[in-house]
MARZASE-572374 format. One line per 8 residues: number of its first residue (from 1); their letters; for each residue x, y, z of C-alpha. Coordinates in nm, 2 decimals, decimal comma, padded with zeros to 4 digits. Layout:
<pts>
NUM> A> X:Y:Z | ...
</pts>
This chain:
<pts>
1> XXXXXXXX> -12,65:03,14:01,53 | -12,38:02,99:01,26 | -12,35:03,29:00,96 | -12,58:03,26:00,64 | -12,35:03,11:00,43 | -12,38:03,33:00,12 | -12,19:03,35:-00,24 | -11,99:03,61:-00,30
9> XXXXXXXX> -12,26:03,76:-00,53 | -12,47:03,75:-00,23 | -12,69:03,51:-00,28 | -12,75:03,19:-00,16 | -12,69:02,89:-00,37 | -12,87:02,52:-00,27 | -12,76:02,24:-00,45 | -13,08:02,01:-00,53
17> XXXXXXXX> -13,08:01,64:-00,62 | -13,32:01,44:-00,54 | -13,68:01,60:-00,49 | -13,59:01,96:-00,43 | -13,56:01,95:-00,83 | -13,92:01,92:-00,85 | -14,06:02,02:-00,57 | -13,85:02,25:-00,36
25> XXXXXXXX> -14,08:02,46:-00,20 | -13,91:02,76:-00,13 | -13,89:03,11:-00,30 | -13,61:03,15:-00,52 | -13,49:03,36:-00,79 | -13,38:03,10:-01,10 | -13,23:02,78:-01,11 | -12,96:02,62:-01,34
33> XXXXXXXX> -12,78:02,30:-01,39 | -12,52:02,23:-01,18 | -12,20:02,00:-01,08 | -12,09:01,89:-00,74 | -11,77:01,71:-00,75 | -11,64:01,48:-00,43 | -12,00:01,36:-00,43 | -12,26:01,14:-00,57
41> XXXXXXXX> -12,66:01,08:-00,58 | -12,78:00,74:-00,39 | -13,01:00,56:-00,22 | -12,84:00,53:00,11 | -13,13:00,73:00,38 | -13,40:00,46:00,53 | -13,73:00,68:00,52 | -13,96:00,57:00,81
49> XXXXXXXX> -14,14:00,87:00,71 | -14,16:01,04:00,37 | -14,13:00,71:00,16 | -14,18:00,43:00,41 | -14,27:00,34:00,74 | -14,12:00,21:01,08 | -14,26:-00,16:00,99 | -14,15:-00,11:00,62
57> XXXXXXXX> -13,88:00,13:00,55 | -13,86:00,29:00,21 | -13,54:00,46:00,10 | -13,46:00,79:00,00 | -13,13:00,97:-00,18 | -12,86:01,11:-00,02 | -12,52:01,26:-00,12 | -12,28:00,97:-00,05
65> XXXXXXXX> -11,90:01,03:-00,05 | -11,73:01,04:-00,41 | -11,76:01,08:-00,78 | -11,96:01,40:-00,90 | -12,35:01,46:-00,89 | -12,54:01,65:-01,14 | -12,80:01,80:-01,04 | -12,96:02,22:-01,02
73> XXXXXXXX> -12,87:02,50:-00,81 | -13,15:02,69:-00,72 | -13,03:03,09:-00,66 | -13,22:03,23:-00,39 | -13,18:03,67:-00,29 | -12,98:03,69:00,06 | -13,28:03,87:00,17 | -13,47:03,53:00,16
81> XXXXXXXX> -13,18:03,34:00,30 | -13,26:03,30:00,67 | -13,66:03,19:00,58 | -13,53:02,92:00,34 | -13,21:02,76:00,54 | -13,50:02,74:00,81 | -13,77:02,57:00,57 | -13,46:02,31:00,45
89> XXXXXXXX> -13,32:02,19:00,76 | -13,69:02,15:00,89 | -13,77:01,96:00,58 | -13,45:01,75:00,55 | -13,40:01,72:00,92 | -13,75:01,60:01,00 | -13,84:01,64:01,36 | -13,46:01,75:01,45
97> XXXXXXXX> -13,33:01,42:01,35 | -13,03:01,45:01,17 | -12,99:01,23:00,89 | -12,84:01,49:00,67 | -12,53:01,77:00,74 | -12,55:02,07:00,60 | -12,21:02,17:00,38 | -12,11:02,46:00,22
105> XXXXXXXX> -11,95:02,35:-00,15 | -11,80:02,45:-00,41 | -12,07:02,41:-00,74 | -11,99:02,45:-01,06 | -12,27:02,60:-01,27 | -12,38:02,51:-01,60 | -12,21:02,86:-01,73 | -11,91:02,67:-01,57
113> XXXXXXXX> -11,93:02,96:-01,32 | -11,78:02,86:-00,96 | -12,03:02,92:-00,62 | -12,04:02,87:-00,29 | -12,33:02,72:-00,23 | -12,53:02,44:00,05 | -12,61:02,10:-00,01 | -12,78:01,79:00,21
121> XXXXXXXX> -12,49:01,52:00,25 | -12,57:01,17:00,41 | -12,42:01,11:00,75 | -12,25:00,83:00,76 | -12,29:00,79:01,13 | -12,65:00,82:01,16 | -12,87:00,48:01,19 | -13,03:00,55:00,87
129> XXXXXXXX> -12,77:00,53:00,68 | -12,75:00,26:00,51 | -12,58:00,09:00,14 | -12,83:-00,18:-00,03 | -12,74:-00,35:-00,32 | -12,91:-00,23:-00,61 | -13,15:-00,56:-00,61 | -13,26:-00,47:-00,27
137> XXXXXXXX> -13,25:-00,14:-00,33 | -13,48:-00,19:-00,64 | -13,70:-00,40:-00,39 | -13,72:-00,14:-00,13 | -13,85:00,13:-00,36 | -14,15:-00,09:-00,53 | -14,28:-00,21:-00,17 | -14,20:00,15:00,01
145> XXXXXXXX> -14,53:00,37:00,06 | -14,49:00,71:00,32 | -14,66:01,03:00,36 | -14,53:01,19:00,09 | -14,63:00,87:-00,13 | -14,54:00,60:-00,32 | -14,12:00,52:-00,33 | -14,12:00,45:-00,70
153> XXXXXXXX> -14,28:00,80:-00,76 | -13,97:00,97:-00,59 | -13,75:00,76:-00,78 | -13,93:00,78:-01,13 | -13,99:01,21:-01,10 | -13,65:01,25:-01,00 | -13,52:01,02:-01,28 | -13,77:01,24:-01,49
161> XXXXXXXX> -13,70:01,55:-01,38 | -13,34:01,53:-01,44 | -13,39:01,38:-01,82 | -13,61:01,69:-01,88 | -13,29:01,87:-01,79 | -13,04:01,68:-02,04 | -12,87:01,54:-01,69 | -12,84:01,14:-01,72
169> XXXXXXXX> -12,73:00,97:-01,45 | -12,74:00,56:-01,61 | -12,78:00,46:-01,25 | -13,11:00,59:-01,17 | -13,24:00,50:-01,51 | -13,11:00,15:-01,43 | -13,28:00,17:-01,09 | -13,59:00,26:-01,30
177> XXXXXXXX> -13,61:-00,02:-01,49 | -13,56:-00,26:-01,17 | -13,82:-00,13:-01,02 | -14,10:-00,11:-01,29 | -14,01:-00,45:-01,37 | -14,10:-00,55:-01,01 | -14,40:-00,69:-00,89 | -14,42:-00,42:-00,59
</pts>
């Protein structure tokens, strides 16, 4: 069993930016806004699951390599630590499959504070992985339907969520638009 990677403070810091901003469903202590640089948000993850299905895949987000994301760190007590890794990589990692890895990075917080903290990047090698074009990917998310829900919904709450936060990304708003435009 690897260590639980913990901040010097001793907590644990996860870096959320896609639907764990709105519904992570773990205890935690507080979240703020926060910076991950060497990374950036995009739809890159087929979902046969979540947001699609095996006959019509939706898409989900990922962290892709380069840039910077913007997006919270949720701080959760080191007590809590071992429950809530478990609950992510079950939740990320549906069914053992590994679409995402697990990193330990460097986030900058909104205080401009440096942590240590965890965050889901996209593996590149894993058949799900994947690099649409924004007009496909727009077309992707109208048409994609999972458990979880509709595609555009993801899209739209996480475009929300992080405008109710003061953190644009012009990209996903972009991707809004392309999708609400589209027949779907």
């Amino acid at each position: 069993m690897s260590p639980v990677p913990l901040d010097a403070d001793g907590h644990l810091y996860v870096f959320a930016y896609g639907s764990l901003i709105w519904r992570p469903g773990f205890t935690h202590l507080g979240q703020e806004p926060a910076t991950l640089r060497g990374f950036h948000r995009r739809f890159c993850l087929w979902s046969r699951h979540y947001r699609g299905t095996p006959e019509m895949p939706g898409l989900v987000l990922g962290l892709d390599r380069g840039g910077s994301c913007r997006g919270v760190a949720f701080r959760v007590a080191g007590a809590d630590a071992p429950e809530v890794l478990d609950y992510l990589e079950a939740r990320e990692n549906l069914n053992g499959d590994k679409v995402y890895d697990r990193r330990l990075l460097t986030l900058r917080l909104g205080t401009a504070r440096l942590v240590r903290g965890i965050a889901y990047v996209a593996d590149r090698a894993h058949p799900a992985y994947c690099r649409p074009c924004e007009a496909s990917t727009a077309e992707t998310i109208a048409r994609g339907r999972g458990e979880a829900g509709l595609n555009r919904d993801y899209l739209t709450n996480t475009a929300s969520q992080l405008a109710s936060l003061g953190l644009r990304d012009p990209g996903l708003e972009r991707l809004v638009r392309l999708v609400m435009a589209s027949p779907g």
